[in-house]
Structures are given as C-alpha cells and as structure tokens.
N, C-alpha and C positions, 0 to 999 in steps of 0.2 A: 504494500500500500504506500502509494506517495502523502509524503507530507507537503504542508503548506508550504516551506522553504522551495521543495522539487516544483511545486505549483508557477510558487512567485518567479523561478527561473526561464523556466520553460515560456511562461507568460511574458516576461520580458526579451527574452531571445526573439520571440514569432514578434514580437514588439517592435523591436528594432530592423526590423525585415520589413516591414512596410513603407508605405509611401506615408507622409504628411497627413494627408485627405484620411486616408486609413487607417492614419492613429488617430485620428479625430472621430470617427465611426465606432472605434473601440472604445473610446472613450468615455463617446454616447450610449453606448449602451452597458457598457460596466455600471454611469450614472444612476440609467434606468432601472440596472438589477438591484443595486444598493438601495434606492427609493421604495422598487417594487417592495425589497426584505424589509425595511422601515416599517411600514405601514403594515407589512403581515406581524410585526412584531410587537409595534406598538399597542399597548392594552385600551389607552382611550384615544376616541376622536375630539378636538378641538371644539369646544362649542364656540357660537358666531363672538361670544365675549370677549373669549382667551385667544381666537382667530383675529379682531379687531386690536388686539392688546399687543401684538408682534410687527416690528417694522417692517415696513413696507418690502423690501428685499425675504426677509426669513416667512413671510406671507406668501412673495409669492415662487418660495421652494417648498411652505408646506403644499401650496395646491399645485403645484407641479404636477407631482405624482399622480393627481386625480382625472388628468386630463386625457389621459388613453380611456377610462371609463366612460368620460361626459362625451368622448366624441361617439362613441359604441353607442350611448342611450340615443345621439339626435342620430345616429344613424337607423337604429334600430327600433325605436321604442314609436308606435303610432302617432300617440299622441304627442309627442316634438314632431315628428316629421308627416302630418295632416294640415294642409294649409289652409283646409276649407272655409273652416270658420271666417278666415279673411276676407271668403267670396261677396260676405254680403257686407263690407265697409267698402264707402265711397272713398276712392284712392285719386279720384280728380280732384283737386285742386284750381279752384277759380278764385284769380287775380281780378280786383278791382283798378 
C-alpha cells in the first residue's frame, strides 16, 4: 500500500510534466475535491446570519462549492426551468 508521501511524489512528478494551462486544470479540480470533502465533512450549514457575518471574499468560497448543485437544480428541476408563468406579463414597454 502507498502512502501519502508515495502519493505526494508521484503527484508532483505527473505535475511537473504538464503544460501551464494543465497545471491550472489540476488545480481546478484538486480545489473542487477539497471543497467537495468540506462540505461532506462539515457537520453544520451556515444559517443566512452567520453566512451574512463572513466577508465578502470567505462568503463567497463558502458558496462556491454550492454552485455545481444550483446549476443541476435550474437545469433540472421544473419549476426553475418552466417559463410559462411569464406568458401572461406584459413585456412591452410603452415610452411616452
């Protein structure tokens, strides 16, 4: 069994074999998995209080993470992606 050391090695070696752009993908997505394990780890979510209570920057790395979700819900969920309702609002606009 490899350990973390054998891990980090290996990891760095294919590391340094990439182009630029590709260490930037890797990067991207090590982000992603550390935020993904965050959030499976952490025991509570934010209420809007303690979420309003955090600077603007550490705001918005908590909802980061959340945004592969919200874009699945408007992709997926009816009721975000039904526009009908808006059939019956007057979208013309009369200038005097």
């Amino acid at each position: 069994m490899q350990t973390k050391i054998d891990y980090e090695q290996i990891i760095l070696r294919n590391l340094r074999q990439l182009s630029p752009t590709q260490q930037q993908e890797v990067l991207n997505f090590t982000e992603f998995l550390r935020q993904k394990f965050a959030l499976t780890t952490t025991a509570s979510v934010l209420s809007l209080q303690q979420l309003a209570k955090l600077s603007i920057a550490e705001r918005h790395q908590y909802l980061k993470a959340f945004i592969p979700a919200t874009v699945d819900d408007f992709l997926t969920d009816p009721e975000l992606t039904e526009f009908s309702m808006l059939d019956n609002e007057d979208w013309e606009i009369e200038y005097d």
